[in-house]
Legacy VTK file of the C-alpha trace (Angstrom):
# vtk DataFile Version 3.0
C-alpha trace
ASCII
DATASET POLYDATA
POINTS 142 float
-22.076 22.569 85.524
-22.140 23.335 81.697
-22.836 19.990 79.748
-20.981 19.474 77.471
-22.673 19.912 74.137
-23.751 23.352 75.274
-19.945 24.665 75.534
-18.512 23.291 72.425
-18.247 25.392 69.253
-20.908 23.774 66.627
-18.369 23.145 64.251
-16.373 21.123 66.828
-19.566 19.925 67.782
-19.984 18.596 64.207
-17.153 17.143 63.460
-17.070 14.991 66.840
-20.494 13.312 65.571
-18.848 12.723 61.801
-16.496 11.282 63.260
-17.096 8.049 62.718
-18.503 8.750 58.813
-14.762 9.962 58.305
-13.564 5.759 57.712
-16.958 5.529 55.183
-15.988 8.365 53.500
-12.430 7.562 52.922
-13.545 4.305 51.783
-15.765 5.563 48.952
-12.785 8.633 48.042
-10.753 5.165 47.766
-13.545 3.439 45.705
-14.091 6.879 43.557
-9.581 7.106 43.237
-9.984 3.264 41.845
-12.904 3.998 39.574
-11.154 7.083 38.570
-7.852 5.586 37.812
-9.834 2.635 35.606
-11.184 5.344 33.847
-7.995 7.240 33.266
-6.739 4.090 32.357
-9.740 2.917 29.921
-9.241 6.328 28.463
-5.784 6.029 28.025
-6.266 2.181 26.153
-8.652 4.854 23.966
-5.667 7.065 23.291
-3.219 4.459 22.276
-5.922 2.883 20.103
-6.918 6.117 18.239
-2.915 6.925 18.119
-2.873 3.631 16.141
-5.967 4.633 13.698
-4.828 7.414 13.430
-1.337 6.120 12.319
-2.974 3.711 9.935
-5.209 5.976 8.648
-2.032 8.401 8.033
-0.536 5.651 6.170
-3.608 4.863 4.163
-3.484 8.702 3.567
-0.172 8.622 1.921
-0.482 5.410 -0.078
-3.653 6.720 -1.572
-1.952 10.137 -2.523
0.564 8.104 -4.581
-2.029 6.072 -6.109
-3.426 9.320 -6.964
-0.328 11.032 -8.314
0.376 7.722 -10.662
-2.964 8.687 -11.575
-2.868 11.884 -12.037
0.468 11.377 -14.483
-1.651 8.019 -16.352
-4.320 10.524 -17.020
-2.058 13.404 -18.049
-0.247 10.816 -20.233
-3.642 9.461 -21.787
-4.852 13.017 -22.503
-1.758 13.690 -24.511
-1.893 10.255 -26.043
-5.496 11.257 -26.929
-4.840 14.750 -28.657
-2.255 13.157 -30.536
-4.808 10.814 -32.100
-7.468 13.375 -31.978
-4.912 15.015 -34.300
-3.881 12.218 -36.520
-7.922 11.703 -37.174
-8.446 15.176 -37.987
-5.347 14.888 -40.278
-7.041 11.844 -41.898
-10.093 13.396 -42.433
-8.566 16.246 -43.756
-6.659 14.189 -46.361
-9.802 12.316 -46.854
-12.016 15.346 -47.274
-9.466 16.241 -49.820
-9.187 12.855 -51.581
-13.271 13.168 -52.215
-12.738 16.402 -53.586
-10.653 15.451 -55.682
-12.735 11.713 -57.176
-15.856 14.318 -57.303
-13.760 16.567 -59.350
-12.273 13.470 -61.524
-15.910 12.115 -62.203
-16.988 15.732 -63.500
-14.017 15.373 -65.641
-14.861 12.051 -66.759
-18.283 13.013 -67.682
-17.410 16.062 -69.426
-14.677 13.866 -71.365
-17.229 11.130 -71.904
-19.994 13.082 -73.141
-17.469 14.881 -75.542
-16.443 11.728 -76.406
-19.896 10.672 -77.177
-19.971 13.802 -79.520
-17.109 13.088 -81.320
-18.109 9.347 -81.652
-21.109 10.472 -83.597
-19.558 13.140 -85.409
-17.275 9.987 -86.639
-19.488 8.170 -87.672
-21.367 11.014 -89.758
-18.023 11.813 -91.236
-17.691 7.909 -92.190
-21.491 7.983 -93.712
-20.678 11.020 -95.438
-17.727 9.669 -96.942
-19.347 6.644 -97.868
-22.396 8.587 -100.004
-19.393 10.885 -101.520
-17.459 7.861 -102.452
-20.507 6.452 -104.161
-21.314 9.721 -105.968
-17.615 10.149 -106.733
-17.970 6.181 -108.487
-21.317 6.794 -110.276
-19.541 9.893 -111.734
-16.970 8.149 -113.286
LINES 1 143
142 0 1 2 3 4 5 6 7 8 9 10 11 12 13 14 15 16 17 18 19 20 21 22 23 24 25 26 27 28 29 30 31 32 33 34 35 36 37 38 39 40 41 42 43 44 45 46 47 48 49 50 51 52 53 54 55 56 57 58 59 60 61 62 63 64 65 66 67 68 69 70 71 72 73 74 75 76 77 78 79 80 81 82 83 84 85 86 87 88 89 90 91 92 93 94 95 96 97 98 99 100 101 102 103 104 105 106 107 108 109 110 111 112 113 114 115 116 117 118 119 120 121 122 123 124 125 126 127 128 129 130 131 132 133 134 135 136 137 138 139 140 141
């Protein structure tokens, strides 16, 4: 007679002696499905939270786009509030620069006038002394 182990195949064989590891493993594939699905579902709470960021962050996104396009328009408004007073000073200082030409021009005037002025004063008064001594000679001639 043949025992048995010698006329079974050896996978046959090998599966009649893991037999009894089949239950163990289907407990841990159970224990590894559960750990698996936590993990799907810890990954999923993950999804759902960065779906949220990301929702807030898209908001955020958009609020500080207007905040930049009211100030974009503030600073385009300030710049042309700006050349417009750059311009009114350099119209001032134009009119100034004009103004001081004309008081430096006005005291040359003034000098020339006063120092002809001067001249004339004395030439006055020589004219006055002279007609004094020709007024005495004219009365000791008489």
């Amino acid at each position: 007679m043949i025992p048995f182990i010698s006329w079974c195949p050896l996978n046959k064989l090998q599966e009649i002696t893991t037999f009894p590891d089949f239950f163990g493993n289907r407990k841990k594939l159970a224990i590894r499905l559960q750990e698996a699905e936590e993990a799907v579902e810890a990954v999923n709470a993950k999804c759902s939270s960065l779906d949220k960021t990301k929702h807030r962050l898209q908001t955020e996104i958009e609020d500080l786009t207007i905040d930049l396009e009211r100030a974009n328009s503030a600073a385009i408004a300030f710049d042309k509030k700006q050349r417009n007073f750059d311009k009114t000073i350099s119209d001032w200082k134009q009119k100034f620069e004009e103004t001081q030409a004309e008081l430096e021009a006005s005291q040359k005037e003034a000098r020339s006038l006063s120092t002809e002025l001067f001249k004339l004063k004395n030439a006055y008064e020589e004219s006055l002394d002279h007609l004094e001594t020709l007024k005495r000679e004219n009365k000791n001639l008489q």
